[in-house]
N, C-alpha and C positions, 0 to 999 in steps of 0.2 A: 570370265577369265581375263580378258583386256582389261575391264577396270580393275582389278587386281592387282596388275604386272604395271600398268599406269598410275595407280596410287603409289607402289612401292616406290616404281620409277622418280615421283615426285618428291616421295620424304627424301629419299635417298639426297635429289638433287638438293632439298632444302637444305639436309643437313649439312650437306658439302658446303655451301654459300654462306653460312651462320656465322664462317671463320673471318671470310673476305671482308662481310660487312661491321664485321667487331671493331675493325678498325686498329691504328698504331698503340702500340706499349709505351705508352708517354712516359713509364719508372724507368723503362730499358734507356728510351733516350734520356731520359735526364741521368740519369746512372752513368750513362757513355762517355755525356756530357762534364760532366765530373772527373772521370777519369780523363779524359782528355785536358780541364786543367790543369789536373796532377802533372799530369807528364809533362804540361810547359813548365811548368814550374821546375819539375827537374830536368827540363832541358835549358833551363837558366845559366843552372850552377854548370853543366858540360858546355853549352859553345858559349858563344859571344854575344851581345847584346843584340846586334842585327838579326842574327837567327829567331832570337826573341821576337824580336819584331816582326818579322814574316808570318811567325807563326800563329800570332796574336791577330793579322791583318787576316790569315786566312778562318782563324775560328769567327771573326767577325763576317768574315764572308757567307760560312755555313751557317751563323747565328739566323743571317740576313734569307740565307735559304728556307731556312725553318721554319719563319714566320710565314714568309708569302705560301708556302706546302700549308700551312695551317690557317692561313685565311683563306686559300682556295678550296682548302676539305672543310670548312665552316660556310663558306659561298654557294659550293656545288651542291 
């Protein structure tokens, strides 16, 4: 009866885990990614060009994020 309840217990846990290890939705993020062009781009034509430029400096920031998350989850 233990190995029973200890097998189940195990699939059970494997199958929980199966998610964790799939790893990121790399279409979601480029998807995201895309849309979040979009929108500077129409956030062009509403403010000023400064604004522009913030927000171009911060998706370079996140760009910059994404890569080091992606060589560390290629490293690890």
């Amino acid at each position: 009866m233990k190995k029973i309840i200890a097998t189940i217990t195990g699939v059970i846990a494997l199958g929980v885990s199966l998610s964790a290890a799939a790893g990121p939705d790399w279409a979601l993020i480029e998807q995201a990614r895309q849309q979040n062009a979009r929108l500077v781009q129409v956030q062009a034509t509403q403010f000023g060009q400064a604004d522009v430029q913030k927000q171009k400096e911060m998706n370079r920031t996140m760009e910059d994020m994404m890569k080091e998350c992606t060589q560390m989850m290629k490293s690890g």
